[in-house]
DRENDO-1510 file (C-alpha; in Angstrom, 1 decimal, always signed):
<recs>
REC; n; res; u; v; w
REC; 1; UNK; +115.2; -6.3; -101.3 .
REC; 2; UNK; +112.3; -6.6; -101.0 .
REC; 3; UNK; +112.0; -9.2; -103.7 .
REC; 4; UNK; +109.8; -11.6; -101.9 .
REC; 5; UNK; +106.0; -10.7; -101.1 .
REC; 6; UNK; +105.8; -7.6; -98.3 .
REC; 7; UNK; +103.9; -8.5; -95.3 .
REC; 8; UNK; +103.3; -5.0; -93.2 .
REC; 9; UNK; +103.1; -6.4; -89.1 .
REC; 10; UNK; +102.4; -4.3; -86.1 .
REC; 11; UNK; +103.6; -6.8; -83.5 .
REC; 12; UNK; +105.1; -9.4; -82.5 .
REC; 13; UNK; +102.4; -11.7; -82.8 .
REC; 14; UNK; +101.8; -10.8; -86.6 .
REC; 15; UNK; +105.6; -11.8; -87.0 .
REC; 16; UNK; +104.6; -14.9; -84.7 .
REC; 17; UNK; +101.9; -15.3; -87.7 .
REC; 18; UNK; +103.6; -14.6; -91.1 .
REC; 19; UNK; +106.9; -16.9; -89.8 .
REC; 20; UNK; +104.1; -19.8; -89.2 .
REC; 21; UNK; +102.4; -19.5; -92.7 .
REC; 22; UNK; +105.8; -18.7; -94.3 .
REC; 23; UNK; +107.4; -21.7; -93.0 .
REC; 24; UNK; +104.3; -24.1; -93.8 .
REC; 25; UNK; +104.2; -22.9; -97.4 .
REC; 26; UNK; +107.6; -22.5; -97.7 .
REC; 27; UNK; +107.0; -19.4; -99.0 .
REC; 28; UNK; +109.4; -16.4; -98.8 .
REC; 29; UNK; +108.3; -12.6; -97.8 .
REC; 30; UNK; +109.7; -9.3; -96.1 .
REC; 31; UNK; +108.0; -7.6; -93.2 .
REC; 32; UNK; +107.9; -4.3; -93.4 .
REC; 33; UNK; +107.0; -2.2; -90.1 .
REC; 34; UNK; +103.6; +0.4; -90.9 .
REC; 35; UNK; +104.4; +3.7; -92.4 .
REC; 36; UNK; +106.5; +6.0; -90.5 .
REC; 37; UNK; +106.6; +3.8; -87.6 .
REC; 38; UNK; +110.7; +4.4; -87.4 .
REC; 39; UNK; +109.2; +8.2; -86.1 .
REC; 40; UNK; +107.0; +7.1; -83.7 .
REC; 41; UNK; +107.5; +3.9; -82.7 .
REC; 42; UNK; +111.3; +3.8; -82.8 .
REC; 43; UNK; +114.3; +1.4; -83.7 .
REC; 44; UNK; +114.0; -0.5; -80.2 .
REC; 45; UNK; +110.0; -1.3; -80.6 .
REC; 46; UNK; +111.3; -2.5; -84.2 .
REC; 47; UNK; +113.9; -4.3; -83.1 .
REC; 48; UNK; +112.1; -6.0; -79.9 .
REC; 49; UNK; +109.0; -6.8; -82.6 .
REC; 50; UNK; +111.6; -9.0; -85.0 .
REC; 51; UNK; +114.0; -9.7; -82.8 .
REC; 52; UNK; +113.5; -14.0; -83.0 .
REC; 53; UNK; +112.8; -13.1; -86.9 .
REC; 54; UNK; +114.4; -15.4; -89.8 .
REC; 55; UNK; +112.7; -13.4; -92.5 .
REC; 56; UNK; +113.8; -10.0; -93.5 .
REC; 57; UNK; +112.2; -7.0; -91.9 .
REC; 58; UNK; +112.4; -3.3; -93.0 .
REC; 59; UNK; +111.4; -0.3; -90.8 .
REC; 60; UNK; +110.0; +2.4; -92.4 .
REC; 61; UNK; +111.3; +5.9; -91.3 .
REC; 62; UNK; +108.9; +8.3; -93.5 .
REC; 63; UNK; +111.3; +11.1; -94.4 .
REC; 64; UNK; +113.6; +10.8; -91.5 .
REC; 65; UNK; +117.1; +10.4; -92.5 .
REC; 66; UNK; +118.6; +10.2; -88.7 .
REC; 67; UNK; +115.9; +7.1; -87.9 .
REC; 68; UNK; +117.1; +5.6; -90.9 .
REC; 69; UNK; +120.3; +6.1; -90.2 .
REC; 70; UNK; +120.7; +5.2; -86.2 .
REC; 71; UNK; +118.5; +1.7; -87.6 .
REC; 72; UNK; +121.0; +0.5; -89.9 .
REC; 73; UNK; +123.7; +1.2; -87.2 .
REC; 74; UNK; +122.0; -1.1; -84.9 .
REC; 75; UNK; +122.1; -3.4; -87.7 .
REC; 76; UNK; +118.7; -4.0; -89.0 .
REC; 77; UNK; +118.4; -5.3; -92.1 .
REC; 78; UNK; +117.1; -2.4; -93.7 .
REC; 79; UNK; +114.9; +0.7; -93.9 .
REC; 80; UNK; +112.3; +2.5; -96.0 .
REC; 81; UNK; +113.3; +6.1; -96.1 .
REC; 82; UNK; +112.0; +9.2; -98.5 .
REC; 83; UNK; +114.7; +11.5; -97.9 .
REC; 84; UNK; +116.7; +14.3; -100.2 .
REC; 85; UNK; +119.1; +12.9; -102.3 .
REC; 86; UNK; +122.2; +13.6; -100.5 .
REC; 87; UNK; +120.5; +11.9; -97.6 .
REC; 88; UNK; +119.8; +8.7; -99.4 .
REC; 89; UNK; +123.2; +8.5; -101.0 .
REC; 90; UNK; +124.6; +8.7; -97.2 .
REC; 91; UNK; +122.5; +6.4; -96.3 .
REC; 92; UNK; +123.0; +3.8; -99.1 .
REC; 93; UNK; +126.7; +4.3; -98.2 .
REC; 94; UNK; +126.1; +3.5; -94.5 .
REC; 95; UNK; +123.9; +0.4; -95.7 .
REC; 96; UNK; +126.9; -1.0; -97.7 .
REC; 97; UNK; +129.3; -0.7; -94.2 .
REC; 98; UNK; +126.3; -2.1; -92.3 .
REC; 99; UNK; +124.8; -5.1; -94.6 .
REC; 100; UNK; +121.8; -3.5; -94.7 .
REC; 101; UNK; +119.7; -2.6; -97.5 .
REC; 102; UNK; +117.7; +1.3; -98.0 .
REC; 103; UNK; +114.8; +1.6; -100.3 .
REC; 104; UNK; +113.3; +5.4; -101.2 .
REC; 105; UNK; +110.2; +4.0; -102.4 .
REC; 106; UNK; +107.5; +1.9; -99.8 .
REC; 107; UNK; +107.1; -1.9; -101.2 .
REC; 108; UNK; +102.9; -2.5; -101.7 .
REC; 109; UNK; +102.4; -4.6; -98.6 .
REC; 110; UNK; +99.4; -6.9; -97.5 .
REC; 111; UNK; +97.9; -5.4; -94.3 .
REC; 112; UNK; +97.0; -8.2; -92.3 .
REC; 113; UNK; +93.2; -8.1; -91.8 .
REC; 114; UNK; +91.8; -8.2; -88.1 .
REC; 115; UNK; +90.1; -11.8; -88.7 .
REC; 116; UNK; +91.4; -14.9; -90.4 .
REC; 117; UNK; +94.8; -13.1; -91.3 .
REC; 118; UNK; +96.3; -16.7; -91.5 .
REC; 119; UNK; +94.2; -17.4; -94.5 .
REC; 120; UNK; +94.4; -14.0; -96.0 .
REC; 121; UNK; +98.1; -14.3; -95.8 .
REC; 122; UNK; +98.5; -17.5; -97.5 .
REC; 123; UNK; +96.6; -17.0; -100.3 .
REC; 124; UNK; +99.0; -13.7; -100.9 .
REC; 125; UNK; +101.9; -15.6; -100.6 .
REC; 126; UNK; +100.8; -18.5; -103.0 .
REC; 127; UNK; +99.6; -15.9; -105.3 .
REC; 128; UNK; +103.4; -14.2; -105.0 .
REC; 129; UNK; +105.2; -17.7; -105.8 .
REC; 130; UNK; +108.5; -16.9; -108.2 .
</recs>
């Protein structure tokens, strides 16, 4: 993961938004939560912002191991996490108890613009077709 388009939302009404123009273009894509939000927003704002959410969603933890690690034990499906190698083996290990997935390295992600998003967002998608 993420091997469909990365969509970066900040609430739920972005997820409300990329499930609506993912469904009508029966396109696939990941949400990924903004950079570092696993520090500052936490796992619950993460988990409350997908919580109705078919597509996958990835919360990115910066360099925090523990927030990486307390989100795939509440079974998210997976996190964005720059941590030491010992770390990230842990945590891949954890991943493969949980079903979730860990990725070191933050996908490129479309930033949903402040106006006409819905637009924006289906012209990535079409352009990210298989």
């Amino acid at each position: 993961m993420p091997a469909a388009p990365p969509v970066t939302v900040t609430c739920r009404a972005d997820v409300a938004l990329v499930m609506t123009v993912a469904l009508s273009l029966r396109a696939e894509c990941t949400l990924v939560s903004p950079a570092g939000a696993g520090c500052f927003m936490g796992v619950g704002w993460w988990q409350a912002i997908v919580a109705d959410c078919t597509l996958p969603a990835l919360l990115d933890c910066g360099q925090a191991a523990g927030f990486a690690a307390v989100a795939l034990q509440a079974g998210l499906d997976g996190v964005i996490v720059q941590a030491p190698p010992a770390q990230q083996r842990a945590l891949l290990s954890l991943a493969r108890v949980t079903g979730g997935c860990v990725l070191a390295v933050r996908p490129v992600a479309l930033d949903l613009p402040a106006h006409d998003a819905g637009s924006a967002l289906a012209q990535y998608l079409r352009a990210h077709r298989p």
